[in-house]
N, C-alpha and C positions, 0 to 999 in steps of 0.2 A: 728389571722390575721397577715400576715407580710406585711412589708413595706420597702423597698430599702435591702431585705434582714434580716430583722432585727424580730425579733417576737413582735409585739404589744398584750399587756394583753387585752383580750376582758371585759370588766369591765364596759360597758358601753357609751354612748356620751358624759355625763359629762366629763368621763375619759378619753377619747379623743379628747374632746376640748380640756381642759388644759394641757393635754401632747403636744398639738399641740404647745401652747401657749410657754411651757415650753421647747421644744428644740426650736423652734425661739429665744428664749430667751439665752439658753442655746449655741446656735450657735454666734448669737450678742456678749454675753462674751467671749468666746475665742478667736474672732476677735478684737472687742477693749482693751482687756488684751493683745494681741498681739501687736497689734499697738502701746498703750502705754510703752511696755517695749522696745521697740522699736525706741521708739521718743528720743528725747535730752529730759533731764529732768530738763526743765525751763517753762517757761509760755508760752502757746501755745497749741500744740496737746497733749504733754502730761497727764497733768491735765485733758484737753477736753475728752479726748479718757478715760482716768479713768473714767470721770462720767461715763460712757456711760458703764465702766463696769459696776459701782456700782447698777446703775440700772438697768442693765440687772442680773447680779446677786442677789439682790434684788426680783425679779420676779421670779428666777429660784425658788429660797427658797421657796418663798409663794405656785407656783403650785407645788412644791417635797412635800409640809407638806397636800397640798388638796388632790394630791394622794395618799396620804401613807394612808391620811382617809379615803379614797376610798377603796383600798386595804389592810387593816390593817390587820394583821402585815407584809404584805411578802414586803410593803416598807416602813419599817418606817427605816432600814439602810439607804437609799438614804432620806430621812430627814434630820436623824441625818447631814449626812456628808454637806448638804447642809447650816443646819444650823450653822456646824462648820465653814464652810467656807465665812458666812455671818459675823461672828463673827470675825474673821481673817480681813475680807476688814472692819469693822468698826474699829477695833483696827490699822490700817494702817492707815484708813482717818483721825481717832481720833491723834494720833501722828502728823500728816503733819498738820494738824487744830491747833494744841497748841504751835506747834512750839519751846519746848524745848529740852534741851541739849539731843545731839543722836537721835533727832527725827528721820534722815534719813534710820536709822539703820533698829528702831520699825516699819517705812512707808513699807520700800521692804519685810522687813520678813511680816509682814502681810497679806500687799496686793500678794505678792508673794506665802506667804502659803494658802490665799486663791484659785489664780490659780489653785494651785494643789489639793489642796481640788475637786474644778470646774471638774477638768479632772480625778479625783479620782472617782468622782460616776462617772458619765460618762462609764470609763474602767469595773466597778464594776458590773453596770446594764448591759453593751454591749460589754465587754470582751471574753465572749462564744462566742460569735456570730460573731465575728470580725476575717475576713484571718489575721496569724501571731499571734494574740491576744489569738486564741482558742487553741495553741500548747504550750501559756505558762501556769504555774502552778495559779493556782488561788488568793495566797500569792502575784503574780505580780502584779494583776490588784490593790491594793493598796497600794505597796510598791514602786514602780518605778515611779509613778507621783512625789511622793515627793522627793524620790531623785534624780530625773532629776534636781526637784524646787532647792532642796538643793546647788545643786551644782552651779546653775542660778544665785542665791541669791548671795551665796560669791560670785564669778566671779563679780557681780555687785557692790557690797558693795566693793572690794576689788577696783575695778574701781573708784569711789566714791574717796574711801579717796587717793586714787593718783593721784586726781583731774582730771582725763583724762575725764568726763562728765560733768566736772564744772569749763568752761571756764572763767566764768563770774562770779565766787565764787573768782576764783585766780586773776582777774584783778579789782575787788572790795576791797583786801587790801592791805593797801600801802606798805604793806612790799614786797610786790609782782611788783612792777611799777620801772621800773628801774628809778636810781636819770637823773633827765636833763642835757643835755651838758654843761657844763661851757663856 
Protein backbone atom coordinates (compact mmCIF):
# COMPACT_ATOMS: atom_id res chain seq x y z
CA UNK A 1 0.00 0.00 0.00
CA UNK A 2 1.38 3.52 -0.51
CA UNK A 3 0.69 6.62 1.16
CA UNK A 4 1.81 10.19 0.24
CA UNK A 5 4.19 8.39 -1.77
CA UNK A 6 5.68 6.40 0.66
CA UNK A 7 5.32 2.42 0.71
CA UNK A 8 3.39 1.21 3.82
CA UNK A 9 4.24 -2.70 4.91
CA UNK A 10 0.89 -4.33 4.64
CA UNK A 11 1.04 -6.31 8.05
CA UNK A 12 -1.98 -5.78 8.95
CA UNK A 13 -4.61 -3.05 11.00
CA UNK A 14 -2.89 -3.45 14.13
CA UNK A 15 0.04 -2.44 12.21
CA UNK A 16 -1.43 0.43 10.82
CA UNK A 17 -3.05 1.70 13.70
CA UNK A 18 0.13 2.10 15.39
CA UNK A 19 2.18 3.22 12.55
CA UNK A 20 -0.63 5.76 12.28
CA UNK A 21 -0.13 6.51 16.07
CA UNK A 22 3.52 6.55 15.55
CA UNK A 23 4.23 9.06 12.70
CA UNK A 24 1.69 11.61 14.50
CA UNK A 25 3.83 11.01 17.19
CA UNK A 26 6.88 10.92 15.39
CA UNK A 27 5.80 14.41 13.46
CA UNK A 28 4.95 16.07 17.08
CA UNK A 29 8.67 15.36 17.90
CA UNK A 30 10.45 16.96 15.35
CA UNK A 31 8.21 19.86 15.71
CA UNK A 32 8.63 20.44 19.46
CA UNK A 33 12.38 19.38 19.26
CA UNK A 34 12.45 22.17 16.90
CA UNK A 35 10.76 24.58 18.70
CA UNK A 36 12.73 23.89 21.72
CA UNK A 37 15.98 24.32 20.22
CA UNK A 38 14.79 27.23 19.13
CA UNK A 39 13.32 28.98 22.16
CA UNK A 40 15.74 31.01 24.68
CA UNK A 41 16.72 28.43 27.05
CA UNK A 42 15.25 29.69 30.48
CA UNK A 43 11.80 28.99 31.80
CA UNK A 44 9.01 29.13 29.52
CA UNK A 45 8.70 27.38 26.01
CA UNK A 46 11.69 25.93 26.42
CA UNK A 47 11.49 23.35 28.96
CA UNK A 48 7.37 23.34 27.74
CA UNK A 49 8.23 22.41 24.24
CA UNK A 50 10.79 19.67 25.71
CA UNK A 51 8.09 17.95 27.40
CA UNK A 52 6.25 17.81 24.58
CA UNK A 53 9.12 16.16 22.90
CA UNK A 54 9.72 13.70 25.64
CA UNK A 55 6.58 12.64 25.25
CA UNK A 56 6.05 12.42 21.99
CA UNK A 57 9.34 10.55 21.72
CA UNK A 58 8.41 8.48 24.34
CA UNK A 59 5.44 7.11 22.07
CA UNK A 60 7.50 6.96 19.07
CA UNK A 61 9.62 4.15 20.95
CA UNK A 62 6.65 2.18 22.47
CA UNK A 63 4.85 1.82 18.75
CA UNK A 64 8.74 1.27 16.90
CA UNK A 65 9.21 -1.85 19.59
CA UNK A 66 5.00 -3.00 18.87
CA UNK A 67 6.02 -2.82 15.27
CA UNK A 68 9.21 -4.37 15.12
CA UNK A 69 6.93 -7.38 16.97
CA UNK A 70 4.72 -7.04 14.39
CA UNK A 71 7.24 -7.32 11.72
CA UNK A 72 9.94 -9.19 13.32
CA UNK A 73 12.99 -9.10 12.30
CA UNK A 74 12.73 -6.72 9.20
CA UNK A 75 12.20 -3.76 11.98
CA UNK A 76 13.69 -4.36 14.78
CA UNK A 77 16.64 -1.82 13.51
CA UNK A 78 14.11 0.98 13.82
CA UNK A 79 13.63 -0.34 17.46
CA UNK A 80 16.83 -0.40 18.25
CA UNK A 81 17.44 3.19 17.01
CA UNK A 82 14.48 4.31 18.73
CA UNK A 83 15.26 2.98 21.77
CA UNK A 84 18.66 4.45 21.63
CA UNK A 85 17.23 7.62 21.21
CA UNK A 86 14.90 7.34 24.11
CA UNK A 87 17.78 6.72 26.10
CA UNK A 88 19.80 9.79 24.90
CA UNK A 89 16.48 12.28 25.85
CA UNK A 90 16.46 10.55 29.40
CA UNK A 91 20.11 10.95 29.96
CA UNK A 92 19.51 14.80 29.01
CA UNK A 93 16.33 15.20 31.20
CA UNK A 94 18.30 13.09 33.95
CA UNK A 95 21.28 15.67 33.76
CA UNK A 96 18.92 19.14 33.73
CA UNK A 97 16.92 17.21 36.79
CA UNK A 98 20.14 16.93 39.14
CA UNK A 99 21.50 19.89 38.29
CA UNK A 100 25.21 19.17 38.74
CA UNK A 101 28.55 20.58 37.67
CA UNK A 102 28.35 20.47 33.57
CA UNK A 103 24.95 19.55 33.47
CA UNK A 104 24.28 21.97 30.54
CA UNK A 105 26.79 20.20 28.48
CA UNK A 106 25.13 16.24 29.34
CA UNK A 107 21.38 18.26 28.64
CA UNK A 108 22.09 19.27 24.83
CA UNK A 109 24.35 16.17 23.91
CA UNK A 110 21.58 14.13 25.02
CA UNK A 111 18.61 15.49 24.25
CA UNK A 112 20.32 16.63 21.14
CA UNK A 113 21.63 13.13 20.24
CA UNK A 114 18.41 11.99 20.77
CA UNK A 115 16.99 14.41 17.75
CA UNK A 116 19.08 12.75 15.52
CA UNK A 117 18.59 9.46 16.66
CA UNK A 118 14.57 10.71 15.86
CA UNK A 119 15.60 11.76 12.41
CA UNK A 120 18.00 8.93 11.97
CA UNK A 121 15.20 6.03 11.78
CA UNK A 122 13.06 8.24 10.04
CA UNK A 123 15.95 8.68 6.97
CA UNK A 124 16.63 4.87 7.59
CA UNK A 125 13.08 3.55 6.94
CA UNK A 126 12.15 6.46 4.30
CA UNK A 127 15.38 7.40 2.71
CA UNK A 128 14.67 5.17 -0.62
CA UNK A 129 11.70 6.56 -1.00
CA UNK A 130 12.34 10.17 -0.45
CA UNK A 131 13.37 12.78 -3.94
CA UNK A 132 17.10 13.83 -3.14
CA UNK A 133 17.24 11.06 -0.36
CA UNK A 134 17.05 8.13 -2.95
CA UNK A 135 20.33 9.51 -5.00
CA UNK A 136 22.34 9.17 -1.88
CA UNK A 137 24.29 6.13 -0.65
CA UNK A 138 22.68 4.31 1.88
CA UNK A 139 25.73 5.01 4.63
CA UNK A 140 23.84 8.62 4.32
CA UNK A 141 20.68 7.94 5.59
CA UNK A 142 22.56 7.18 9.14
CA UNK A 143 25.45 9.26 9.09
CA UNK A 144 24.41 12.81 8.18
CA UNK A 145 21.50 13.12 11.01
CA UNK A 146 24.17 13.04 13.39
CA UNK A 147 26.50 15.10 11.91
CA UNK A 148 24.41 17.71 11.05
CA UNK A 149 23.51 17.03 15.27
CA UNK A 150 27.07 17.12 15.82
CA UNK A 151 27.92 20.15 14.58
CA UNK A 152 24.27 21.79 16.13
CA UNK A 153 25.40 20.65 19.38
CA UNK A 154 28.82 22.55 19.47
CA UNK A 155 27.53 25.62 17.69
CA UNK A 156 25.09 25.59 20.86
CA UNK A 157 27.31 24.68 23.69
CA UNK A 158 29.93 26.94 22.28
CA UNK A 159 27.01 29.62 22.54
CA UNK A 160 26.36 28.52 26.00
CA UNK A 161 29.62 29.12 27.52
CA UNK A 162 29.99 32.74 25.92
CA UNK A 163 26.91 33.30 27.51
CA UNK A 164 25.39 34.77 24.35
CA UNK A 165 21.75 32.45 25.52
CA UNK A 166 22.34 33.16 29.14
CA UNK A 167 21.37 36.63 29.81
CA UNK A 168 20.14 36.11 33.04
CA UNK A 169 23.16 33.59 34.12
CA UNK A 170 25.58 36.85 33.57
CA UNK A 171 23.33 39.34 35.31
CA UNK A 172 22.80 36.89 38.24
CA UNK A 173 26.41 37.34 39.40
CA UNK A 174 27.87 40.03 40.90
CA UNK A 175 30.79 39.93 39.23
CA UNK A 176 28.95 40.60 36.36
CA UNK A 177 26.77 44.17 37.57
CA UNK A 178 28.70 47.06 37.10
CA UNK A 179 29.81 48.88 40.85
CA UNK A 180 27.18 51.97 41.28
CA UNK A 181 28.03 55.71 40.68
CA UNK A 182 29.56 57.41 43.46
Amino acid sequence: MRVLGLEIPDAGPVFVGVLTVHVMAGLTGVGSATLACLARKRPGRHPWWGRVYLWALGTVSVSAVVMAVIRWPADVHLAAIALVACGLAGFGWWARRRHRPGWPVRHAIGLGGSFAALLTGFYVDNGPQLPVWNRLPHAAYWLLPSGVAAVLIWRALRRYAAGVNGPQRAAASPAARPAPPR
